[in-house]
N, C-alpha and C positions, 0 to 999 in steps of 0.2 A: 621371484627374484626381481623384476621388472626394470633392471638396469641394462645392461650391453650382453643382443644378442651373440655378436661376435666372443666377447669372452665367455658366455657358456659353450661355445661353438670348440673352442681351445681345449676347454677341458671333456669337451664331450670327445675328443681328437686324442686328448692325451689316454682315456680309460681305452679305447680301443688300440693306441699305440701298444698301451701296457697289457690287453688280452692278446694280441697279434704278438707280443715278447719284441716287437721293434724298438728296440734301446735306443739307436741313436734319434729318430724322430720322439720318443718319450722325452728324453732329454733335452732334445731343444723346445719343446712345447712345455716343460719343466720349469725351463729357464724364463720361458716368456712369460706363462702366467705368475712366475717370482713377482717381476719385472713390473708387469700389471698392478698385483696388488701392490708391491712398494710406491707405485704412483700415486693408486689412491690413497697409500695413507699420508703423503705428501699432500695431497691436494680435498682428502678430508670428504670426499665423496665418491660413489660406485662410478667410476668410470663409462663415458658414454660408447658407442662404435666408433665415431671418429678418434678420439682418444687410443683408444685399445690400437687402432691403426697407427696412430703417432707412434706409441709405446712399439710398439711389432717394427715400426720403419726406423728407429733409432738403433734395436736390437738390428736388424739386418745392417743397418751401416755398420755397426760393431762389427759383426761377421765378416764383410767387406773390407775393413783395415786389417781386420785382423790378417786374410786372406791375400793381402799384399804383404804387409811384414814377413809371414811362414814362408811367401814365394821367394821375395829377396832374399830369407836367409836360407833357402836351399830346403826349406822342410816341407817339402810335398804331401805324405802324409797329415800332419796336421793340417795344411792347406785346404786339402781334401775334405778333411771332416768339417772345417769352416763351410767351403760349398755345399754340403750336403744338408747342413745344418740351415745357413741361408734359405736353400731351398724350399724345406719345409717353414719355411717361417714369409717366406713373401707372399701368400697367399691372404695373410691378416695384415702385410704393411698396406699403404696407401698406394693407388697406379701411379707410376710415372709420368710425367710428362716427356714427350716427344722431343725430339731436337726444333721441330718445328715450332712445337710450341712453347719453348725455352727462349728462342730467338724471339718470337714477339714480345714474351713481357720484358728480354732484355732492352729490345728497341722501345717499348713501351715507357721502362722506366727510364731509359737517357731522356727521351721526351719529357717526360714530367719534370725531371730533377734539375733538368737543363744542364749534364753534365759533361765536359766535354775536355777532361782529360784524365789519367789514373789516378789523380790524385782524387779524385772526385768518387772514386769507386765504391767506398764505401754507403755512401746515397743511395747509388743504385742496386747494392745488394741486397739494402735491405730493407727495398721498396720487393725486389724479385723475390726474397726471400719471406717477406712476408702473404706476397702474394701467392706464390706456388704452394705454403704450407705443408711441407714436406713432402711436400708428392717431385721434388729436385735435390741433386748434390751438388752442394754448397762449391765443392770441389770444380764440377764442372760449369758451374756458373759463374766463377768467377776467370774462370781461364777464357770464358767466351765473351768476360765484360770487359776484360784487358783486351783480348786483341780489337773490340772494338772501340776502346778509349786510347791504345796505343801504350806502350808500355815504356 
């Protein structure tokens, strides 16, 4: 194969999902390796590990919105199979970074950018945003660059 061991790792995950008859972890490791190949054929070659990780941490953010909309709108059950689904699938996204270590590349990037009100925010996100690579939410990086630029 000699491209990403993490994606034969997926599908080695999914034949035992489907010998064990676990439907819902088949299905979200279903949905990922879709996911995966539509990347490559977007991007025209085998996917690397990091790659496969991007692919897997965008799929979990989906999971995650999703998993707010079902809460607001009262539908616990789906909600439910959102998390369950997440779950099996964050083991191929990328680690997060730490609140601790969020706040440094925030302070990081006001320093470089020299930005010093929210109008300016946009600099600093996506200096943080490039740096973290996906290992942060967008979401909460930007609520932590506002209260430090002042809103």
């Amino acid at each position: 194969m000699g491209g990403s061991t993490l994606k034969a790792q997926v599908h080695a995950e999914m034949t035992a999902a489907l010998k064990a008859g676990d439907k819902l972890r088949l299905s979200a490791l279903r949905m990922l390796a879709a996911a995966i190949t539509n990347r490559e054929k977007d991007v025209l070659h085998e996917l690397s590990d990091d790659e496969v990780r991007e692919v897997a941490g965008r799929e979990v953010k989906r999971r995650s919105e999703s998993i707010e909309a079902f809460d607001a709108a009262g539908r616990t059950e789906l909600a439910d199979r959102e998390r369950a689904e997440r779950e099996v699938l964050l083991p191929f996204a990328p680690e997060q970074l730490s609140d601790a270590e969020v706040d440094v590349l925030i302070d990081d990037a006001i320093a470089s950018t020299g930005a010093a009100s929210a109008k300016e925010m946009g600099k600093v996100m996506g200096v943080v945003m490039a740096s973290a690579k996906g290992k942060v939410d967008g979401g909460l990086v930007q609520r932590k660059v506002l209260e430090r630029l002042g809103e």
